[in-house]
BATI-344065 format. One record per atom (N, C-alpha, C, O, CB): x, y, z; residue in one letter; residue number from 0; atom name. Coordinates in steps of 0.05 Angstrom, whole numbers, plus 32768, in hexadecimal, padded with zeros to 4 digits. Glycine has a CB too. Example, Ala and Ser with C-alpha at 12.3 -4.5 7.8 and 13.67 -1.06 7.14 Angstrom:
BEGIN
 east north   up rest  nr atom
 8108  7F8E 809C    A   0    N
 80F6  7FA6 809C    A   0   CA
 8108  7FBE 809C    A   0    C
 811D  7FBE 80A9    A   0    O
 80E2  7FA7 80B5    A   0   CB
 8101  7FD3 808E    S   1    N
 8111  7FEB 808F    S   1   CA
 8102  8001 809D    S   1    C
 810C  8017 80A1    S   1    O
 811A  7FF4 8072    S   1   CB
//
This chain:
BEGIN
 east north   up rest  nr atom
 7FB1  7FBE 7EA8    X   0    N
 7FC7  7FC6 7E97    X   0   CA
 7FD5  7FDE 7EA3    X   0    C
 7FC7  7FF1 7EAA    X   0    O
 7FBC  7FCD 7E7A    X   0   CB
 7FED  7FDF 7EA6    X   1    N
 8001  7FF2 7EB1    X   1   CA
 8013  7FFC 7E94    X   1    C
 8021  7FF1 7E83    X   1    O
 8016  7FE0 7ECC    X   1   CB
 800D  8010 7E97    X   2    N
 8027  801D 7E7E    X   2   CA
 8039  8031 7E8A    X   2    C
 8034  8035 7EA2    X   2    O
 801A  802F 7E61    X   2   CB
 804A  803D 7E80    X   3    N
 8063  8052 7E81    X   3   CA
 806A  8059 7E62    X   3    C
 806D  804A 7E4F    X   3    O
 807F  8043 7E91    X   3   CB
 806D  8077 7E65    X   4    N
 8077  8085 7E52    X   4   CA
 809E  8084 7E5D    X   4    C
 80A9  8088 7E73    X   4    O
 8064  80A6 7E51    X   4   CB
 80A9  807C 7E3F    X   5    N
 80C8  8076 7E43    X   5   CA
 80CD  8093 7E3B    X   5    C
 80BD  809E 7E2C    X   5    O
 80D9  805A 7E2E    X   5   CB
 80DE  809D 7E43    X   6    N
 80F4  80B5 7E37    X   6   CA
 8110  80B6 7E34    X   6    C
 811B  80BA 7E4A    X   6    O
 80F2  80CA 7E45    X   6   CB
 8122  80B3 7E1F    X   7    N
 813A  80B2 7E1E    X   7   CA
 8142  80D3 7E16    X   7    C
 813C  80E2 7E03    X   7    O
 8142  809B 7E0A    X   7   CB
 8155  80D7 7E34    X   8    N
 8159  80F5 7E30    X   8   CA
 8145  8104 7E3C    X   8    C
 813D  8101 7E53    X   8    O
 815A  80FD 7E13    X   8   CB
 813A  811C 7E24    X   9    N
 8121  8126 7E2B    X   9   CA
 810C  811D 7E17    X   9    C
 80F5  8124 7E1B    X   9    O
 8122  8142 7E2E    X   9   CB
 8114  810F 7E01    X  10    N
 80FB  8103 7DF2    X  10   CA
 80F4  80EB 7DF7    X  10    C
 8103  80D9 7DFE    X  10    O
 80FC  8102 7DD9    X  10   CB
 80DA  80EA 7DF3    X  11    N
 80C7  80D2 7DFC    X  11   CA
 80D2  80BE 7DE3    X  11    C
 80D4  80C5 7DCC    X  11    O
 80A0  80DA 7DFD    X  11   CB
 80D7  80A4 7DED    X  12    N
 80E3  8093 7DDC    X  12   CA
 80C5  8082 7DD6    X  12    C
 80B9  8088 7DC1    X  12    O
 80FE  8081 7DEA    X  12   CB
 80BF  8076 7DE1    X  13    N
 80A6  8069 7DEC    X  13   CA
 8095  805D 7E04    X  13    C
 8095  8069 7E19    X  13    O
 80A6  805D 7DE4    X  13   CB
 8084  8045 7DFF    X  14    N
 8073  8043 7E11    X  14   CA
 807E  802A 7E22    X  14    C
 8088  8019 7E14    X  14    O
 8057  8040 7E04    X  14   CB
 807E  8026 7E3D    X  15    N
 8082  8005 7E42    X  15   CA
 8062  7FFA 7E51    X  15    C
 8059  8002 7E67    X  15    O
 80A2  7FFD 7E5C    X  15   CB
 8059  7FEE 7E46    X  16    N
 803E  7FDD 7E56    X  16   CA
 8040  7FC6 7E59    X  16    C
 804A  7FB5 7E49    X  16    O
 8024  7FDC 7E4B    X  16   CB
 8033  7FC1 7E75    X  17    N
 8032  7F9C 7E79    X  17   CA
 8010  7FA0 7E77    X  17    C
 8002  7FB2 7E82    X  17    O
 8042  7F87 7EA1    X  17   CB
 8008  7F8C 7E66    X  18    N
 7FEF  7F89 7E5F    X  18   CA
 7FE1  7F72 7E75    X  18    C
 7FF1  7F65 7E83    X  18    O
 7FF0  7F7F 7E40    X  18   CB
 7FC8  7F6E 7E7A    X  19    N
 7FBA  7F69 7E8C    X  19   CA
 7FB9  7F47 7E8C    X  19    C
 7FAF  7F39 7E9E    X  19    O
 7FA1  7F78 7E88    X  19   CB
 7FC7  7F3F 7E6F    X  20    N
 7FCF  7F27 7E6F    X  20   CA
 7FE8  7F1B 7E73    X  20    C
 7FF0  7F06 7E68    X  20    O
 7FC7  7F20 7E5E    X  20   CB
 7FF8  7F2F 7E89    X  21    N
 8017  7F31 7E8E    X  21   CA
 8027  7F34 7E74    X  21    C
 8037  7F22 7E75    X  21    O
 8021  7F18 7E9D    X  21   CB
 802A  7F3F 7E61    X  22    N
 8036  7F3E 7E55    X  22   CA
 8046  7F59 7E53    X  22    C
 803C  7F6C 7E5E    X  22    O
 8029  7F34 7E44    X  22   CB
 8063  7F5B 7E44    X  23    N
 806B  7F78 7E44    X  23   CA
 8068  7F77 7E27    X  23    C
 8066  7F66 7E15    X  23    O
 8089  7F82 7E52    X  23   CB
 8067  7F9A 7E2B    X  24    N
 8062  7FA7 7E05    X  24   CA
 8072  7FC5 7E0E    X  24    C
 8072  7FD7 7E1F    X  24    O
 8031  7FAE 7DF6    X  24   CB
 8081  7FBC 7DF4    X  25    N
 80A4  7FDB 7DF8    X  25   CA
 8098  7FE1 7DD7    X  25    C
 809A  7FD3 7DC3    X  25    O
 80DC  7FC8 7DFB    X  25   CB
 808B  8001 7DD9    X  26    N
 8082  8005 7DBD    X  26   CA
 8094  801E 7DB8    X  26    C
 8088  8031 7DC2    X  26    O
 805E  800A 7DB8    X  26   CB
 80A8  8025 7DAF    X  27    N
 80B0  803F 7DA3    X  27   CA
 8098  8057 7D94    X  27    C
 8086  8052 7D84    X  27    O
 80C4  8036 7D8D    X  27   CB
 809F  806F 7DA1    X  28    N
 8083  807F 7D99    X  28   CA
 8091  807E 7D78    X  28    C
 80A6  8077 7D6F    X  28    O
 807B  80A7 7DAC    X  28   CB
 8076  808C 7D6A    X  29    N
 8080  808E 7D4F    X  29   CA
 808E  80A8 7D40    X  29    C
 809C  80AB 7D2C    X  29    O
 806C  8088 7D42    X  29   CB
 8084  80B8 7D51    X  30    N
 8090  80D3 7D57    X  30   CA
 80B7  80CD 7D59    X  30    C
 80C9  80D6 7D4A    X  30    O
 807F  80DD 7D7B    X  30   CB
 80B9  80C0 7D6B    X  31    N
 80D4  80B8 7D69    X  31   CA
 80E6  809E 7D56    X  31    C
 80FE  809E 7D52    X  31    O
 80D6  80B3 7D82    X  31   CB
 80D6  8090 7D50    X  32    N
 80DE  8086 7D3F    X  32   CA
 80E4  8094 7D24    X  32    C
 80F9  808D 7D18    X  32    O
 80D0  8075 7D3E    X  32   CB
 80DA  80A3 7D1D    X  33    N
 80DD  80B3 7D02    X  33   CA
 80F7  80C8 7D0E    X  33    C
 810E  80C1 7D07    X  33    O
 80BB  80C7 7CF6    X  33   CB
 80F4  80DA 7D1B    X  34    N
 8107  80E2 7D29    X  34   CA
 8121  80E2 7D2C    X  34    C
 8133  80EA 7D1E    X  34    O
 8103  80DE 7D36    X  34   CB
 811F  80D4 7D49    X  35    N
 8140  80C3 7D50    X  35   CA
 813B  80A9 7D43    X  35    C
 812C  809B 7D51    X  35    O
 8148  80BD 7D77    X  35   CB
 8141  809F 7D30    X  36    N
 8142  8081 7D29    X  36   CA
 8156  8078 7D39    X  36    C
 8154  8061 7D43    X  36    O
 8147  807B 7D0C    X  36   CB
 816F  8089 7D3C    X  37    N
 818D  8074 7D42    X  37   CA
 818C  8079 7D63    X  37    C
 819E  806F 7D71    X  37    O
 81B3  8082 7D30    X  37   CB
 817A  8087 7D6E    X  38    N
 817F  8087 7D8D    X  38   CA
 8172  8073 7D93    X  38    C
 815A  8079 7D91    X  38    O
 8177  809F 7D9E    X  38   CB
 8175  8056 7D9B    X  39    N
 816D  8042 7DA6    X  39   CA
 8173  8046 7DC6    X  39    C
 8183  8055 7DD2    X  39    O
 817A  802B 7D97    X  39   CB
 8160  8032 7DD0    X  40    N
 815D  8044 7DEE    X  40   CA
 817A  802E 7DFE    X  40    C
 818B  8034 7E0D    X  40    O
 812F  8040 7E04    X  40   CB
 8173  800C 7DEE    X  41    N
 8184  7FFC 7DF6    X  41   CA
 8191  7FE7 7DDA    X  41    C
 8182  7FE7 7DC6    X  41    O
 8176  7FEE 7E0F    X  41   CB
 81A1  7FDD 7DD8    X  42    N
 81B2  7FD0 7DBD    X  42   CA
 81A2  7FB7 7DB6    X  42    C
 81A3  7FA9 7DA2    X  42    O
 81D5  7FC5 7DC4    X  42   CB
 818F  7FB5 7DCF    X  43    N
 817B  7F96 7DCA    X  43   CA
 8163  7FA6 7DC2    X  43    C
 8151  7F96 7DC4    X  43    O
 8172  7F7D 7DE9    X  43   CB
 8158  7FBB 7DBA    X  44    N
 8142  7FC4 7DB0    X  44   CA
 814B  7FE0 7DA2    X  44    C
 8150  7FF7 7DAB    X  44    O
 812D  7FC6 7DC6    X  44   CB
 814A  7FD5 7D8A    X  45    N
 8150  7FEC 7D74    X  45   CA
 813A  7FF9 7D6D    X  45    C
 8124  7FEE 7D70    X  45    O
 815C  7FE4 7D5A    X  45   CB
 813A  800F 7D64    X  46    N
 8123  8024 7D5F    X  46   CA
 8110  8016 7D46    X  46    C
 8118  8013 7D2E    X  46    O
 8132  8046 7D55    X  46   CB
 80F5  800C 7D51    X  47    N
 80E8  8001 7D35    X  47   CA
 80CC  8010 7D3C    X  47    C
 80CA  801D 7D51    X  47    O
 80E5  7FDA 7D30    X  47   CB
 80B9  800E 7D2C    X  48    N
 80A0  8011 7D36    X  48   CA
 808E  7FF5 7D39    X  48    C
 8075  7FF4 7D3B    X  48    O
 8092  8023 7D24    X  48   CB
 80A6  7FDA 7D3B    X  49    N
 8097  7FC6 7D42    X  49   CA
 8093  7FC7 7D64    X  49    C
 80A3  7FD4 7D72    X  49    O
 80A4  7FAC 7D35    X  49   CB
 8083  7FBB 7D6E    X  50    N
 8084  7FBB 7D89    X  50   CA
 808E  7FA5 7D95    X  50    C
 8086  7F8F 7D8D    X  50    O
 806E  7FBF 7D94    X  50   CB
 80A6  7FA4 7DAE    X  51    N
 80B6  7F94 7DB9    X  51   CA
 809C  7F83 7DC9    X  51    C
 808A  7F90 7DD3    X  51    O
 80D1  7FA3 7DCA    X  51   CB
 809E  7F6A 7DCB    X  52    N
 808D  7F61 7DDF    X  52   CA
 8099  7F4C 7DEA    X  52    C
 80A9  7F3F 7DDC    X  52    O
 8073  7F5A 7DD6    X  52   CB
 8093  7F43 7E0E    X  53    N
 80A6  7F2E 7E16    X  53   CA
 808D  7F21 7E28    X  53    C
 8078  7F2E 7E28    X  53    O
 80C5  7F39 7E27    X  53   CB
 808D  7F0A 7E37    X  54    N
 8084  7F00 7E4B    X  54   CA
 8090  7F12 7E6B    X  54    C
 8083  7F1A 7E7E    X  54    O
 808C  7EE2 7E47    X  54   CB
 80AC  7F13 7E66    X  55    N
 80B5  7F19 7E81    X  55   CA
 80BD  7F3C 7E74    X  55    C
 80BE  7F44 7E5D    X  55    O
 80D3  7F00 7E8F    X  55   CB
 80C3  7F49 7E91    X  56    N
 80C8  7F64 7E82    X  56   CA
 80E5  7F6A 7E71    X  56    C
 80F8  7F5A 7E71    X  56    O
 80C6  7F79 7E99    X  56   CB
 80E5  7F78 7E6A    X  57    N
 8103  7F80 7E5B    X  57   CA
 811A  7F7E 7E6B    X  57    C
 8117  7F84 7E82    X  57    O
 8105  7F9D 7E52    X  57   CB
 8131  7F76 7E65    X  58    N
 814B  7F77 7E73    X  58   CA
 814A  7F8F 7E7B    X  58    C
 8142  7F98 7E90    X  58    O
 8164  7F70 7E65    X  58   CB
 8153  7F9B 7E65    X  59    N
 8154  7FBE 7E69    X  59   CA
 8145  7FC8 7E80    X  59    C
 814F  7FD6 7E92    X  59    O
 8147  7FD0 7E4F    X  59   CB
 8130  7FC1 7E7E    X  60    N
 8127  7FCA 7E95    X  60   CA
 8122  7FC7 7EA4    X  60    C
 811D  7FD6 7EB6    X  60    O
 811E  7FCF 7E98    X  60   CB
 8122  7FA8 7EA2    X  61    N
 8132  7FA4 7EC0    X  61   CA
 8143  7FAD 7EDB    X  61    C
 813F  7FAF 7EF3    X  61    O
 813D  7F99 7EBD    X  61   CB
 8158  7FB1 7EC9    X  62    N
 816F  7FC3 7EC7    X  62   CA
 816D  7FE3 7ED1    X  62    C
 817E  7FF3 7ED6    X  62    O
 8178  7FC4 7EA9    X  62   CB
 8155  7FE4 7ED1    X  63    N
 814F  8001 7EE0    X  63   CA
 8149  8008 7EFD    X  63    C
 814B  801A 7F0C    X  63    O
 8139  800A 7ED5    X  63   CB
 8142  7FF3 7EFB    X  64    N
 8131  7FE8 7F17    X  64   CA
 814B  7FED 7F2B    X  64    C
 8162  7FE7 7F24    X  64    O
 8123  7FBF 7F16    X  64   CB
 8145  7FF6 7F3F    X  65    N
 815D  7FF7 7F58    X  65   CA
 8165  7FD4 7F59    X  65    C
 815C  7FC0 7F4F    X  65    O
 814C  8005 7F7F    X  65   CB
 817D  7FDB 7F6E    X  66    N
 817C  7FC7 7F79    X  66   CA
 818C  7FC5 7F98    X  66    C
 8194  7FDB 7F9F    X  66    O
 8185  7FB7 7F65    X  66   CB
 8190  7FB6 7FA7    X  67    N
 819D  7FB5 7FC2    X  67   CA
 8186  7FC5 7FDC    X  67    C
 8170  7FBF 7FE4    X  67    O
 81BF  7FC9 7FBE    X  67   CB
 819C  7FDE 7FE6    X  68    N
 8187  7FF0 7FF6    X  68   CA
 8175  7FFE 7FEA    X  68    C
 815D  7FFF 7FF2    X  68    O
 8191  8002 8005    X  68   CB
 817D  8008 7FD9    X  69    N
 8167  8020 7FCA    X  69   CA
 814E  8009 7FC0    X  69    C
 8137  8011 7FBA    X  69    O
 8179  8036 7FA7    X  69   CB
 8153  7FF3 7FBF    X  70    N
 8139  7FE3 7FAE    X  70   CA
 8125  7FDF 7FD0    X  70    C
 810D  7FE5 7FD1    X  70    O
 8147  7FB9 7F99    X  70   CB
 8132  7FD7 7FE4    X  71    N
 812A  7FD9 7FFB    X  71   CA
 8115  7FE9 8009    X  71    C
 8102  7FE6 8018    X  71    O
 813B  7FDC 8003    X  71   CB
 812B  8007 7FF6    X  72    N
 8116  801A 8009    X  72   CA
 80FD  801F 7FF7    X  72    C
 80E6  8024 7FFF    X  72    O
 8125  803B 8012    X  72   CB
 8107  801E 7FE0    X  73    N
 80E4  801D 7FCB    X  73   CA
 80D7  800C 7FD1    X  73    C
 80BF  8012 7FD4    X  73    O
 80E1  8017 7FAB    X  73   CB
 80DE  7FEB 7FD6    X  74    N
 80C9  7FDB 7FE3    X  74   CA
 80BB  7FE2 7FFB    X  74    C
 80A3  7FE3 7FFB    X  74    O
 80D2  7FC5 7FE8    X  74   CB
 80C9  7FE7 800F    X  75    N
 80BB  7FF4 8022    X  75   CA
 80A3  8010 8023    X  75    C
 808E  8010 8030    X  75    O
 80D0  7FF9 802F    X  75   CB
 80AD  8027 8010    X  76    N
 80A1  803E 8014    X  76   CA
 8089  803F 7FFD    X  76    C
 8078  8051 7FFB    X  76    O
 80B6  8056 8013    X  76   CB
 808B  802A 7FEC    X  77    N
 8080  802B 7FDB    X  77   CA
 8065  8006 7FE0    X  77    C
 8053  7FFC 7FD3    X  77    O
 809B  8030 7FC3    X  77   CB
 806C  8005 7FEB    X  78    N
 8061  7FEA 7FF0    X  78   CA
 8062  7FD7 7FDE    X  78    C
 8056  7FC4 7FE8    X  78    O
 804B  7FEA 7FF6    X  78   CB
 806A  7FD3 7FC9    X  79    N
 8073  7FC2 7FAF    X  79   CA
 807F  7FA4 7FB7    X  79    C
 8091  7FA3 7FC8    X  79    O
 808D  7FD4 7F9F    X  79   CB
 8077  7F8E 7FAF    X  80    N
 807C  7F76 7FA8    X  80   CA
 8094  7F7A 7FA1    X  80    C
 8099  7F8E 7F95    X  80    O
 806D  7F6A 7F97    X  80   CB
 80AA  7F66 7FA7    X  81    N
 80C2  7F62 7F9C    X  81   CA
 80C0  7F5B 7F80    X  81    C
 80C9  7F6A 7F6E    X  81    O
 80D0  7F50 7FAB    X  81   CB
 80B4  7F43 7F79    X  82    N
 80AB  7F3D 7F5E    X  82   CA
 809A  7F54 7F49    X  82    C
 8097  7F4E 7F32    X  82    O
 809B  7F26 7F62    X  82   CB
 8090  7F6C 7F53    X  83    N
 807F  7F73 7F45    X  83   CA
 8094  7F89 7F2E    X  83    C
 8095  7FA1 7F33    X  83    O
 8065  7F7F 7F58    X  83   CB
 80A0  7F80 7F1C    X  84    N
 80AE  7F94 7F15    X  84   CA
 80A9  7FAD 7F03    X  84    C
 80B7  7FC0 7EFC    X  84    O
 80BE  7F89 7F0E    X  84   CB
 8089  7FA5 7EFE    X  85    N
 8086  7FB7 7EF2    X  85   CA
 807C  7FD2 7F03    X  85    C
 8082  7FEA 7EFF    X  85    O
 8077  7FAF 7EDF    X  85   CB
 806E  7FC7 7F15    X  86    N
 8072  7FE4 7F27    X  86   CA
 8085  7FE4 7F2D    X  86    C
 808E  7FFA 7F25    X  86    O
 8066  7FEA 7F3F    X  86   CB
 8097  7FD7 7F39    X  87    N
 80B4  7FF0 7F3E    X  87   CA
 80C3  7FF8 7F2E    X  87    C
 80D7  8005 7F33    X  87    O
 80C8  7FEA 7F4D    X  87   CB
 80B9  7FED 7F10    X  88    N
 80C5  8004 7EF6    X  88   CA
 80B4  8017 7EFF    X  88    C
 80C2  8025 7F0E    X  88    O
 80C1  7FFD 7ED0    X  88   CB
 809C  8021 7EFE    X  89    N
 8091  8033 7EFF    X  89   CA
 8094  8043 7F14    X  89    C
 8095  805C 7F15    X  89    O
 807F  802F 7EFC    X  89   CB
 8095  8034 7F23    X  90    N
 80A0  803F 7F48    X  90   CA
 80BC  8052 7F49    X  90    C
 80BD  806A 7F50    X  90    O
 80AA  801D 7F5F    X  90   CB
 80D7  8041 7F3E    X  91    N
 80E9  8053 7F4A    X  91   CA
 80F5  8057 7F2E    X  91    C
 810B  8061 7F2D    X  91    O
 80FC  8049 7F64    X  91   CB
 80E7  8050 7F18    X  92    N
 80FB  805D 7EF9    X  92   CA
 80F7  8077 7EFB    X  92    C
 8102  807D 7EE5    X  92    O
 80F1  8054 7ED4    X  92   CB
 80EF  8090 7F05    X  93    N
 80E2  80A6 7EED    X  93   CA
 8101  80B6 7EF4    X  93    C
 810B  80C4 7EE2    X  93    O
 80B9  80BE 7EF5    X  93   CB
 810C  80B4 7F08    X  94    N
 8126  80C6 7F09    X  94   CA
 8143  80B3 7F04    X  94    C
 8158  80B8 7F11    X  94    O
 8128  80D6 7F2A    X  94   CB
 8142  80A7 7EF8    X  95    N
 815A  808C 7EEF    X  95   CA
 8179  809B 7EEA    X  95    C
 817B  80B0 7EDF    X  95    O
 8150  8078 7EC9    X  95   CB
 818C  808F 7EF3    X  96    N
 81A6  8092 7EEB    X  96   CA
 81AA  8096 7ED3    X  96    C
 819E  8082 7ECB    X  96    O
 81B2  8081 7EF0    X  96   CB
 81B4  80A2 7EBA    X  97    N
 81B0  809A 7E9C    X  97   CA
 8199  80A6 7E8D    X  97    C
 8188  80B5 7E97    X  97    O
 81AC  807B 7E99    X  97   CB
 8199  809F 7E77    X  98    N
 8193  80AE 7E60    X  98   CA
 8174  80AD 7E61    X  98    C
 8166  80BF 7E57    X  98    O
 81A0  80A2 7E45    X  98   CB
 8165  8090 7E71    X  99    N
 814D  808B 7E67    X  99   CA
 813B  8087 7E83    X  99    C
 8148  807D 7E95    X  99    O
 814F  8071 7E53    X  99   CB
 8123  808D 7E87    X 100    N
 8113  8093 7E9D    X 100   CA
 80F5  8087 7E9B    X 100    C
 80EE  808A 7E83    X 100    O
 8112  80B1 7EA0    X 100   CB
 80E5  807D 7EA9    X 101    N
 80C5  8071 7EA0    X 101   CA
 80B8  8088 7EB8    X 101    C
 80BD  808F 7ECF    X 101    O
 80BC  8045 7EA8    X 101   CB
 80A9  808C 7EA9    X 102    N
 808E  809F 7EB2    X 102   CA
 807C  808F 7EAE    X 102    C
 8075  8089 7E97    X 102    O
 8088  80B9 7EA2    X 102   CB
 8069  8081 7ECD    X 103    N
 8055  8072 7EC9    X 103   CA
 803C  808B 7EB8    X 103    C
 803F  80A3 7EB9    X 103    O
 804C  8063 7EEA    X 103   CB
 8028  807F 7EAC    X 104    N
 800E  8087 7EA6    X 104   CA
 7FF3  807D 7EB4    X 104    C
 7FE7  8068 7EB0    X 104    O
 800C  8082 7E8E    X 104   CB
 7FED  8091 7EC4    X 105    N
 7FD9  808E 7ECE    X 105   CA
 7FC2  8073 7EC2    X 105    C
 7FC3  806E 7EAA    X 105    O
 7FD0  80A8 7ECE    X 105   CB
 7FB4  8068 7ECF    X 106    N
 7F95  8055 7EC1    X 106   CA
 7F84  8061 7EC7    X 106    C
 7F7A  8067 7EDD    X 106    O
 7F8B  8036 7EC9    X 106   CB
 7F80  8065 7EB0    X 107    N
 7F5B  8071 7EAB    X 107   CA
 7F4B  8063 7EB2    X 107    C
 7F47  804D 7EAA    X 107    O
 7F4E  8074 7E90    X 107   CB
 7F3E  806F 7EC5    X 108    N
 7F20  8063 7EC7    X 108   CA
 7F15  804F 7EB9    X 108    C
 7F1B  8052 7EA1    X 108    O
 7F0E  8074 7EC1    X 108   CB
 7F09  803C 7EBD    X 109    N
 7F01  8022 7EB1    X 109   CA
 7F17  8014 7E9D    X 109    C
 7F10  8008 7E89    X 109    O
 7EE5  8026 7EA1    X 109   CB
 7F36  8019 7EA7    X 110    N
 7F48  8004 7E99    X 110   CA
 7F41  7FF1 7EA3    X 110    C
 7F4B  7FDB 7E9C    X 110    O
 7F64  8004 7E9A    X 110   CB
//
């Protein structure tokens, strides 16, 4: 299991994880949900405390992910699978163009 803490701005919006059975899970913290209700990070995921879940990862974040040369040079320096997108959300999101950034979270010992 791989997760990332999301931040829109400087507050932590929520979590994104692909679970060990490939799956993605986009959970808004609850902290922010009560909060910012109307700051949605994207217009396809409004602020709930239900959790977004997909087979494939989020557009959105997709959408974060480099692309052209800069995706190049993260494949290379980073050694990353072209397909693997969830490491290279984790890989090259944490300084993103825009409002919103993923900060991988370390795995604990015996994840």
């Amino acid at each position: 299991m791989r997760r990332g803490k999301v931040f829109y701005k400087d507050y932590l919006a929520g979590f994104i994880t692909e679970t060990n059975e490939g799956e993605y899970v986009f959970q808004y913290d609850e902290r922010y949900v009560n909060e910012r209700p109307d700051d949605f990070i994207t217009f396809t995921m409004q602020v709930t405390d239900k959790p977004y879940t997909d087979k494939r990862l989020f557009p959105f974040f997709e959408g974060l992910i480099p692309e052209g040369w800069l995706l190049d040079i993260a494949l290379k320096n980073w050694k990353i699978n072209r397909n693997d997108r969830m490491g290279l959300l984790l890989a090259c999101c944490q300084n993103c163009i825009g409002a919103v950034s993923v900060i991988p979270i370390p795995v604990e010992d015996g994840e």
